[in-house]
N, C-alpha and C positions, 0 to 999 in steps of 0.2 A: 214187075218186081223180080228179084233173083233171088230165087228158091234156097239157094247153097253156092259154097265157095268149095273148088276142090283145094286140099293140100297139095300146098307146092313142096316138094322135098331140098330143093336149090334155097329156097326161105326159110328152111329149118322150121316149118310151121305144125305145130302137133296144140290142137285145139282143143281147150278144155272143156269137159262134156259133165263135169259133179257140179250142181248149183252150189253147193253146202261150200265146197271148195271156194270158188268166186267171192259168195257173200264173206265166206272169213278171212278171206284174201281185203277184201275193202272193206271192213270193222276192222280190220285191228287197230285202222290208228284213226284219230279225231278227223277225220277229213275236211269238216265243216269248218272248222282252223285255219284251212289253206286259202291264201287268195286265188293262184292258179292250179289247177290238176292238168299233167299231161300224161295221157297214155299213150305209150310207145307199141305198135301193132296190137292194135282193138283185134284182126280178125275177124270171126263171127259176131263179137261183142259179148263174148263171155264175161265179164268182166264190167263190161262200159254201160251193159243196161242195168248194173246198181248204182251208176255214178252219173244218172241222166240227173238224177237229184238235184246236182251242182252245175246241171248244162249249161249254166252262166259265166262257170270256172274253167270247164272244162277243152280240152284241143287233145284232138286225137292224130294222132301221126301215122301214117301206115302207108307203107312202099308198094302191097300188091293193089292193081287197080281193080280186080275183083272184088276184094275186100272191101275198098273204099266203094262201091258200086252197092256193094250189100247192105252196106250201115249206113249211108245215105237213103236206100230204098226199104228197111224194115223197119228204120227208127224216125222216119221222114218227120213223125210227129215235133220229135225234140230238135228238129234244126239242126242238127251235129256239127258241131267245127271240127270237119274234116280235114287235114291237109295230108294231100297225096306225094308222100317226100322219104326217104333215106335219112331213117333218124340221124346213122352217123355222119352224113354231110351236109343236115340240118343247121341253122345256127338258130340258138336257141334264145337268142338277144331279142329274135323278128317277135320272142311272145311270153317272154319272162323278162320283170325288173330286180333288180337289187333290191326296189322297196315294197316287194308284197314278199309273202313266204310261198313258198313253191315245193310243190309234192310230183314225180316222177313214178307211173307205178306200170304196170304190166303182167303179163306173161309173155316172158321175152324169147325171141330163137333164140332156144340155142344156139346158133353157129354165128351170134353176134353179139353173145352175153358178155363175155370180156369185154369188146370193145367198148360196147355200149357204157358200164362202168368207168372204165379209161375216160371216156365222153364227157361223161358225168364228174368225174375228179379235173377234169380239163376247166370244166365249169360251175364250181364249187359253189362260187359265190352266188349264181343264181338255184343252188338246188339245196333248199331245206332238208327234204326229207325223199326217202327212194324205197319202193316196199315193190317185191315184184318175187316170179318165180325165177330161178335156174336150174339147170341141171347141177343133181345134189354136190359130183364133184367140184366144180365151179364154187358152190355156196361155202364150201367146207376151207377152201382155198382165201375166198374172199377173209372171214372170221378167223382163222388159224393164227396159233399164236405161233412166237420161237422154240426151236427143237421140238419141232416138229414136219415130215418131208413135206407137208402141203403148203409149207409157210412160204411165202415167195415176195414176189413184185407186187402184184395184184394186195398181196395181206398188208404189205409196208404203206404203201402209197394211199389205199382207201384209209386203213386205221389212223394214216396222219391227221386226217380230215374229219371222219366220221366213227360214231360209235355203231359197231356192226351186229348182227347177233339171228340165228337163225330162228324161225318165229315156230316153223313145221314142215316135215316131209310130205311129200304127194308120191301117193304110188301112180307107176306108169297106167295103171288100167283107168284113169279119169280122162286121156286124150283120146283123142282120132288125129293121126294114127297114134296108135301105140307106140314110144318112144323106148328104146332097149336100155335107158336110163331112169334112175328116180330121179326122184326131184324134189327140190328143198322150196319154200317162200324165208326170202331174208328182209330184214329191216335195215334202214343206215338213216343215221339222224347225224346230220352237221356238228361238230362240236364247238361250242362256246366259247367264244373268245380266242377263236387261233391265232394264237403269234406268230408268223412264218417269220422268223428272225434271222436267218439263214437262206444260203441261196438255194433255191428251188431248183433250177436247173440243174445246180451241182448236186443236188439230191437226189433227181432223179435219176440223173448219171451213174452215180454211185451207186443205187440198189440195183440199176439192171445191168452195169458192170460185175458188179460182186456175183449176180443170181445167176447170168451166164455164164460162170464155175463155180458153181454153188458147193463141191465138194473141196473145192483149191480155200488156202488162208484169203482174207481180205486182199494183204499186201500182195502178194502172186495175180490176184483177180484185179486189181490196180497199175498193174505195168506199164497200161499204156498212156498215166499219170503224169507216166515220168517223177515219181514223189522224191524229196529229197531222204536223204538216209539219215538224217536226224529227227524226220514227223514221223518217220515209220518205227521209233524205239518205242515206239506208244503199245500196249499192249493191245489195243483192241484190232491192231492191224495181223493181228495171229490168231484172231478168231475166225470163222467162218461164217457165212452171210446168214444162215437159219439161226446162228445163236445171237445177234445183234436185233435188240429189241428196235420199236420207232425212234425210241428218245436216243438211241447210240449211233441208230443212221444220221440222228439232227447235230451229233455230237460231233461224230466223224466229218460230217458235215463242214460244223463249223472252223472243226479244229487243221482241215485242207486248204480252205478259205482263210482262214489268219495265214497260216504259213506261205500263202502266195503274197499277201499285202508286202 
């Protein structure tokens, strides 16, 4: 049996060591709901030994093989569906359907919490619900509204999809090691009934065109459009990317999309 797992720092792994923390991390939400649960880097199994519960539900993903070595040899009893893999170049088809409801949860590294969302917005339709920790800035960024400097790509792109909302902070002194960041647990619940009526690509084009001059008007931060100079009398092309809510990126959206037809 393996006694312990060191932190890897290259993993961004800072292990949570408060139980109180874990279990209110996995109540907050109905679990017992979900057809599949995946946790994304179990680690020690902070986390994953309140959700043996559901080890019928349950697929644990985790990249270090120590890790995976640990939670195979201290929880031998529950059989663990382990799989030893790179969430972000996982495909998440090999273990989530369209027809069950699917729960994503964690304490995630840091130094792959963005993407990991990205991931997740990548594969919307298989992911209900997402409850996990991040680094506070990260959290703050995700839920941010307009006019506001933390409002970004990340806030546009999740908000289209999910209602977002930070549930509680975690101070740094509950890891090993101790992370020189706080840290938030966020929620993101799918929302009902999206109409992507509009092209998606050209959506997403637009917010990280715009946010890559984020201090420049729209129309400046669009150049390389080539737009015509009769779409651009539109006023929303003289705003700036933090004051365009979701619904005005869908707008803008569409209103580029007629203009090419």
């Amino acid at each position: 049996m393996i006694e312990n797992v060191s932190p890897k720092k290259f993993l961004g792994q800072h292990f949570l060591t408060d139980e109180n923390i874990s279990k209110k991390i996995v109540t907050a939400l109905s679990i017992n709901e979900f057809d599949k649960i995946v946790e994304i880097g179990p680690g020690k199994g902070a986390l994953t030994k309140y959700l043996f519960e559901f080890s019928d539900k349950l697929i644990l993903i985790e990249y270090d093989a120590e890790s995976v070595k640990f939670i195979k040899s201290s929880y031998k009893k529950y059989n663990p569906n382990i799989i030893k893999q790179d969430f972000l170049k996982f495909n998440l088809r090999d273990v989530l359907s369209l027809n069950n409801k699917n729960l994503i949860i964690g304490n995630f590294p840091y130094n792959i919490s963005s993407q990991i969302i990205f991931k997740v917005l990548d594969n919307y339709l298989l992911v209900d619900d997402l409850i996990g920790m991040f680094q506070k800035e990260v959290a703050e960024r995700i839920i941010s509204k307009p006019n506001s400097k933390e409002y970004g790509i990340i806030s546009v792109k999740t908000q289209l999809l999910y209602n977002v909302k930070i549930l509680f902070d975690v101070s740094p002194n509950v890891f090993f090691p101790k992370p020189k960041v706080n840290s938030s647990v966020i929620s993101m619940s799918r929302k009902k009934n999206i109409n992507i009526n509009f092209d998606i690509k050209l959506f997403d084009r637009l917010v990280k065109l715009s946010f890559q001059q984020r201090r420049k008007k729209i129309k400046n931060s669009l150049k390389k459009l080539d737009l015509k100079e009769s779409i651009l009398e539109d006023s929303i092309f003289d705003s700036r990317p933090e004051q365009l809510s979701v619904n005005e990126f869908i707008r803008l959206t569409q209103k580029i999309s007629n203009e090419a037809i």
